[in-house]
C-alpha positions in Angstrom: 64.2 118.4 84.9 67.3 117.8 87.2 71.1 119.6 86.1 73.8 118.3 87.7 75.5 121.5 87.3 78.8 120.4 88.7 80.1 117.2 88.5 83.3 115.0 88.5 82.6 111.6 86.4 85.8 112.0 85.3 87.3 110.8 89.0 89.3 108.1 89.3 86.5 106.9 91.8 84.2 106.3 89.5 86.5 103.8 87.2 85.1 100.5 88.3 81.2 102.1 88.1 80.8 105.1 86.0 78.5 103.8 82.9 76.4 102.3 85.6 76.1 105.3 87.8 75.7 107.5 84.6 73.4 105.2 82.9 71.3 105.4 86.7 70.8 109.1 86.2 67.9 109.5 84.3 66.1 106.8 86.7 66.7 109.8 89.2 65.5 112.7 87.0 69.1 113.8 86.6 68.6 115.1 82.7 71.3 116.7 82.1 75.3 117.1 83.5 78.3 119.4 83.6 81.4 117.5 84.1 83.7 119.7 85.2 87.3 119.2 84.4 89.8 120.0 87.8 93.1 119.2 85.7 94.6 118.4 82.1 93.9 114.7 82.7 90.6 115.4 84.1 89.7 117.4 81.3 90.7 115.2 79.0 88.3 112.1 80.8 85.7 114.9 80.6 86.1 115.2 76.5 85.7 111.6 76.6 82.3 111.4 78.4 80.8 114.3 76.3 81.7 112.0 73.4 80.4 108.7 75.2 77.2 110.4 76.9 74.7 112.6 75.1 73.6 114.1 78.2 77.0 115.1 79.5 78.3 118.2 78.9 81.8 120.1 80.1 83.6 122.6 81.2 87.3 122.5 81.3 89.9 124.3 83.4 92.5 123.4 86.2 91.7 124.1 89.8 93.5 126.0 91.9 95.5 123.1 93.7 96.8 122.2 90.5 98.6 125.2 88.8 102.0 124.8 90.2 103.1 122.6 86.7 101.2 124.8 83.6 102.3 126.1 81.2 101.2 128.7 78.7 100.8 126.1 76.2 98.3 124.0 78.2 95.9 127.5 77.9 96.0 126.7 74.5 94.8 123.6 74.4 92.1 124.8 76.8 90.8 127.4 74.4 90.8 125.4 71.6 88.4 122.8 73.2 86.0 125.1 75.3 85.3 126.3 71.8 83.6 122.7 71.2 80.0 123.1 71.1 79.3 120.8 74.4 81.6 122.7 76.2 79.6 125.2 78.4 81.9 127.0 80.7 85.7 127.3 81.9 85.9 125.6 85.0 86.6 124.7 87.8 89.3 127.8 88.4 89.9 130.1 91.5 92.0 130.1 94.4 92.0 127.7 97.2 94.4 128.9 100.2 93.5 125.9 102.5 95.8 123.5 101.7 98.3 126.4 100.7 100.4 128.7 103.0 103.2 129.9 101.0 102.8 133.2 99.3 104.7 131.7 96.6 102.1 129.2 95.9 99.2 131.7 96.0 100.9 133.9 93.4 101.0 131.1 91.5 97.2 130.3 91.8 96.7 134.1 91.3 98.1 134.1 87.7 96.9 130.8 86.3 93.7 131.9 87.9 93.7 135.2 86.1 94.7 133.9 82.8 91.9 131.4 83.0 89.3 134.3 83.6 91.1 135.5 80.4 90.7 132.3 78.5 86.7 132.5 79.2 86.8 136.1 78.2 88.5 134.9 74.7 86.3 131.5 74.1 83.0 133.6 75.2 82.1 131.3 78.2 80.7 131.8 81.4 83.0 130.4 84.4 83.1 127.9 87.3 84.8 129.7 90.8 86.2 127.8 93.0 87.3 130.0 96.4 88.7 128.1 99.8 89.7 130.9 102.1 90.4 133.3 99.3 87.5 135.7 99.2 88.7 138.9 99.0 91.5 137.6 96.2 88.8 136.0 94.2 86.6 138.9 93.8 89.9 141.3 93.3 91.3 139.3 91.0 88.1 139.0 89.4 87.4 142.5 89.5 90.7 143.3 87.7 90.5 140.7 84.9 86.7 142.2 84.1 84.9 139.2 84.9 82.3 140.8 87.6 
């Protein structure tokens, strides 16, 4: 059996085709897929497939290039619907310093990505990393928030 383990259905690129592409999968031996959310809208779209789609499960969290806007509030909403049952993991969180080069900006990918590691910590559930030219952050920050 074939996982997708980390997927985005929920793209906007897939609007004109994704019930065929989905409904294509098990053709391919794909059994099973983790759609994983990259930001509020995202994981919204990726609560609606694991509605639609037996075989599509989630994880949910914002990606790095998309922190600048949260709010504590929106960690809330996160916890409450990782704790779903076909919710698997918080995800896709970490640090991406490519497309960033203000220190500003990488604090602020530093803290929501620490209070995400948090959030996992507090819903039980494993996590999806992303790290773009962030290495050493990633595994300190990781390091300090437990999550080795």
């Amino acid at each position: 059996m074939i996982i997708d383990t980390h997927a985005h259905y929920d793209d906007k690129a897939f609007d004109g085709d994704r019930e065929e592409v989905l409904a294509d999968l098990a053709a391919h031996g794909v059994r099973r897929v983790i759609n994983s959310g990259s930001d509020l809208g995202g994981c919204r779209r990726t609560l609606e497939l694991i509605e639609q789609y037996p075989f599509v499960y989630g994880s949910l969290g914002i990606h790095p290039c998309d922190t600048a806007d949260l709010e504590e509030g929106d960690m809330d909403w996160l916890a409450a619907r990782s704790r779903l049952e076909k919710c698997v993991a918080v995800g896709e969180i970490g640090l991406d310093y490519y497309w960033v080069e203000q220190e500003q900006q990488r604090e602020i990918q530093k803290k929501w990505f620490a209070r995400q590691l948090r959030l996992a910590q507090e819903v039980d559930l494993p996590v999806v990393i992303h790290s773009r030219d962030a290495a050493q952050d990633t595994i300190d920050l990781m390091r300090a928030e437990h999550a080795e």
